[in-house]
C-alpha positions as CSV (number, residue, x, y, z in Angstrom):
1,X,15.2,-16.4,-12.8
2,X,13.8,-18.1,-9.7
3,X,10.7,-17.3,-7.5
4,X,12.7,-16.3,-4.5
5,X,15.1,-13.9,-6.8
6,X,12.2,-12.3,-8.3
7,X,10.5,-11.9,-4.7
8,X,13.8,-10.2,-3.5
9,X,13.8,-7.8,-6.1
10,X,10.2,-7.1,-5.4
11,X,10.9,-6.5,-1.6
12,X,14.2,-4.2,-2.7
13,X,12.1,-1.8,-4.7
14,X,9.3,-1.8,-2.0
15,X,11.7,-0.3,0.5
16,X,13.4,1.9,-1.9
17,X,9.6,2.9,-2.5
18,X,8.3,2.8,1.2
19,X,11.5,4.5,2.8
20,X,11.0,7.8,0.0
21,X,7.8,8.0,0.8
22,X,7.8,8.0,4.4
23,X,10.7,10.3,4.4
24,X,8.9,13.0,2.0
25,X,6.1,12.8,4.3
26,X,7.4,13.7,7.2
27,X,10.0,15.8,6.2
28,X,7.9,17.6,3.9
29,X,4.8,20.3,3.8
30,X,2.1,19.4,1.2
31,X,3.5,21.6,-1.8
32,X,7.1,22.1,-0.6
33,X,9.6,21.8,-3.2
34,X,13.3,21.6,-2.9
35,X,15.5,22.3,-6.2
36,X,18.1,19.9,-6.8
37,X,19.0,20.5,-10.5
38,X,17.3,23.3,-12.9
39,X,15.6,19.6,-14.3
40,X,15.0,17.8,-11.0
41,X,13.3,18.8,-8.1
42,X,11.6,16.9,-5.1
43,X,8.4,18.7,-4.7
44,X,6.0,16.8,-2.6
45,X,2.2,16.2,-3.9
46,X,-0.4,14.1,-3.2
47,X,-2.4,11.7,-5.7
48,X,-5.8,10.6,-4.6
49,X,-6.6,8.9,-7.8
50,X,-5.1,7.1,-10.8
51,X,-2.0,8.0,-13.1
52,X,-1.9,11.5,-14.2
53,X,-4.5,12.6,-11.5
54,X,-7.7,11.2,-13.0
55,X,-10.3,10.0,-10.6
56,X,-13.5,7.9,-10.8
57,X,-16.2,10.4,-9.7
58,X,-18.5,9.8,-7.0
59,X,-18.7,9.0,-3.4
60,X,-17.4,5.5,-3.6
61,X,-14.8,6.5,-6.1
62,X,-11.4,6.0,-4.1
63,X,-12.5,2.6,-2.5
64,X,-13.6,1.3,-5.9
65,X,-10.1,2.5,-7.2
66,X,-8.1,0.8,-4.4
67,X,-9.9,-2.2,-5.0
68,X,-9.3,-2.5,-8.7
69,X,-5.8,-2.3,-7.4
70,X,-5.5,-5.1,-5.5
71,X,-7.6,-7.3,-7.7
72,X,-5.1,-6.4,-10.5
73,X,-2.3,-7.4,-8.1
74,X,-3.2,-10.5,-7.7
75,X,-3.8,-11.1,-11.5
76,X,0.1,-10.1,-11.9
77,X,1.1,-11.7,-9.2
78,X,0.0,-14.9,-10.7
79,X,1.3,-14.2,-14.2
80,X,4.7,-13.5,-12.2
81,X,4.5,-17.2,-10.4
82,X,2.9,-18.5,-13.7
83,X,6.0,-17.2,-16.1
84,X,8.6,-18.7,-13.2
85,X,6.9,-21.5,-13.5
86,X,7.1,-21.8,-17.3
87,X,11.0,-21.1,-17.2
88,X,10.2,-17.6,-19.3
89,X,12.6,-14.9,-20.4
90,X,14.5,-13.1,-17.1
91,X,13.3,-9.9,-19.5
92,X,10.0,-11.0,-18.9
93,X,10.4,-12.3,-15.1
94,X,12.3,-8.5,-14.4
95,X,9.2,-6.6,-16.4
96,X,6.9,-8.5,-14.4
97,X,8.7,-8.4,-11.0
98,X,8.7,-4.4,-11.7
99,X,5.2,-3.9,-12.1
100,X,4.0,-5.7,-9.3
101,X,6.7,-3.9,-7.0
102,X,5.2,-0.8,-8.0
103,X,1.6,-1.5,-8.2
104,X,1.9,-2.7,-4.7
105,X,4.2,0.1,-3.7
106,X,0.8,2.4,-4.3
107,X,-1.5,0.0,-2.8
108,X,0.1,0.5,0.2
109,X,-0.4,4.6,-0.1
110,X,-3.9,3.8,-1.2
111,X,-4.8,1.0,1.6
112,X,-3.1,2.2,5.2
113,X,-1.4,5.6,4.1
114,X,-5.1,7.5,5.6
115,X,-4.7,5.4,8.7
116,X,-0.9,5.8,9.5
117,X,-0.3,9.6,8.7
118,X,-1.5,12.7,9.8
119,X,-2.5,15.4,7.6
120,X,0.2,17.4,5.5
121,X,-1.9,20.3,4.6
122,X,0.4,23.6,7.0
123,X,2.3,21.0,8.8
124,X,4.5,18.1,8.7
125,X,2.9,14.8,9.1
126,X,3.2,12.3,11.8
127,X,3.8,8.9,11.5
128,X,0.9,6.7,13.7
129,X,-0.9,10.0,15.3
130,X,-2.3,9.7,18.7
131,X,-5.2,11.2,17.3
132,X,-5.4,8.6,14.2
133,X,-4.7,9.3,10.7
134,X,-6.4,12.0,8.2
135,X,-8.7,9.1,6.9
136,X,-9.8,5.4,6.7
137,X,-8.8,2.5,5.4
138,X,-8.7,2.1,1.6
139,X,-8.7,5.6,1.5
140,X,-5.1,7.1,1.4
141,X,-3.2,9.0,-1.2
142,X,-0.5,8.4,-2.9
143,X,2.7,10.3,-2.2
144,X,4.5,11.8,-5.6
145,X,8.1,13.6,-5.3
146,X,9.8,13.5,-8.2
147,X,9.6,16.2,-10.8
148,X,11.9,16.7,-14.1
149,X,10.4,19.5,-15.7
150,X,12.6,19.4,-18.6
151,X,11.8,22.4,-20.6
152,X,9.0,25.2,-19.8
153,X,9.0,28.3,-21.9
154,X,5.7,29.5,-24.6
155,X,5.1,27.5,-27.3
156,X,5.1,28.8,-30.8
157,X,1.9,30.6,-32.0
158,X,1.9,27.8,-34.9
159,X,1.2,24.7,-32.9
160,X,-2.4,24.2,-33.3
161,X,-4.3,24.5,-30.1
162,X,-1.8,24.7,-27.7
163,X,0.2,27.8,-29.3
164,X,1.2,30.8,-27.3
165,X,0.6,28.6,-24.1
166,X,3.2,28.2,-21.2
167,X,4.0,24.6,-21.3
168,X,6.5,22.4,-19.2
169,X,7.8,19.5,-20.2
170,X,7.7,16.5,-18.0
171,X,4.9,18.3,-15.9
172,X,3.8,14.8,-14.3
173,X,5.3,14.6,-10.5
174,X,5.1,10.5,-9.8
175,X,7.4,8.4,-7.1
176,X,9.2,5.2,-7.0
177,X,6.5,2.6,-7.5
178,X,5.8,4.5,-11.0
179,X,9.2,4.5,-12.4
180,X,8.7,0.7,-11.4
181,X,5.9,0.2,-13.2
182,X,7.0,2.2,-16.2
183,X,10.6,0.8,-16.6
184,X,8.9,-2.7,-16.3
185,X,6.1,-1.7,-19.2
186,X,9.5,-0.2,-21.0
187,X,11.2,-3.6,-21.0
188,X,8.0,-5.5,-22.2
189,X,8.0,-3.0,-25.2
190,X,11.6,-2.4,-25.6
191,X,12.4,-6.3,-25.4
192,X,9.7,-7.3,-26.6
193,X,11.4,-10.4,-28.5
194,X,13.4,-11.3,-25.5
195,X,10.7,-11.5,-23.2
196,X,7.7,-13.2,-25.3
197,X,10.9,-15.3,-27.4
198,X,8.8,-17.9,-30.0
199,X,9.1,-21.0,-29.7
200,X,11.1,-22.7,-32.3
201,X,8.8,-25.3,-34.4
202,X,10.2,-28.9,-34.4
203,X,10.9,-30.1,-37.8
């Protein structure tokens, strides 16, 4: 798989990414939630931190977290060019491509999203306020929409700690630039022979 496929396929997910994003933000209320199946609903959040919520504490927090980001997008981004380079496995090349698409898919929440958009909190958003956005650069939030929550009901009394709780199953809400990330971490796993094949020893 060449450079400029791979870079294609990068810029595809990136709009796929970009365009839900922008559309849930200002078409949405911070919290809104429409119900598409029983299992899938859009319901529109807000991540200021890392995967699953979690955030580095402090005052500096957020701009320390964006800038991991981007220095780890440029580490992939050379292991992308680097494997193209080598000839690898299109398993690999696709993985790779994936998980740079979405990593940068966030950065871009994470970087300009505070600069570009109105607050959400009551009221719809607005793409490039008069006023400005609802904070600086480096510090905007990620936009989550998609929720699958599977199964919810009590758990038995039997499971240890978490019996007789209300639990849902997949509680997460992430976006685009996650199922990126994940489907290209899948592959790596999944094809794990394909994409890191050994090279066979010459007699």
């Amino acid at each position: 798989m060449s450079l400029k496929k791979a870079t294609l396929f990068i810029i595809l997910v990136l709009i796929i990414d970009q365009i839900s994003k922008v559309y849930i933000k200002t078409n949405f209320v911070l919290g809104e939630e429409v119900k598409v199946f029983d299992w899938f609903r859009i319901l529109f959040v807000e991540n200021e931190g890392m995967a699953w919520g979690a955030k580095i504490p402090g005052q500096y927090g957020k701009l320390i977290l964006t800038l991991f980001r981007l220095v780890a997008i440029c580490f992939i981004g050379y292991w992308l060019w680097d494997s193209v380079r080598k000839k690898s496995s299109a398993f690999l090349i696709v993985a790779i491509s994936l998980i740079f698409a979405g990593a940068f898919g966030n950065i871009i929440d994470s970087v300009f999203y505070g600069m570009i958009f109105s607050d959400s909190h009551g009221e719809l958003a607005t793409l490039f306020p008069a006023d400005g956005g609802y904070g600086t650069l480096f510090h905007g939030k990620v936009v989550d929409m998609l929720y699958f929550p599977l199964w919810s009901g009590y758990l038995p009394e039997w499971i240890p700690v978490w019996g007789g709780q209300y639990f849902t199953f997949f509680e997460p809400v992430f976006n685009i630039a996650d199922s990126a990330i994940t489907i290209g971490v899948a592959i790596l796993i999944i094809f794990n022979k394909k994409a890191f094949p050994k090279e066979k020893k010459e007699e």
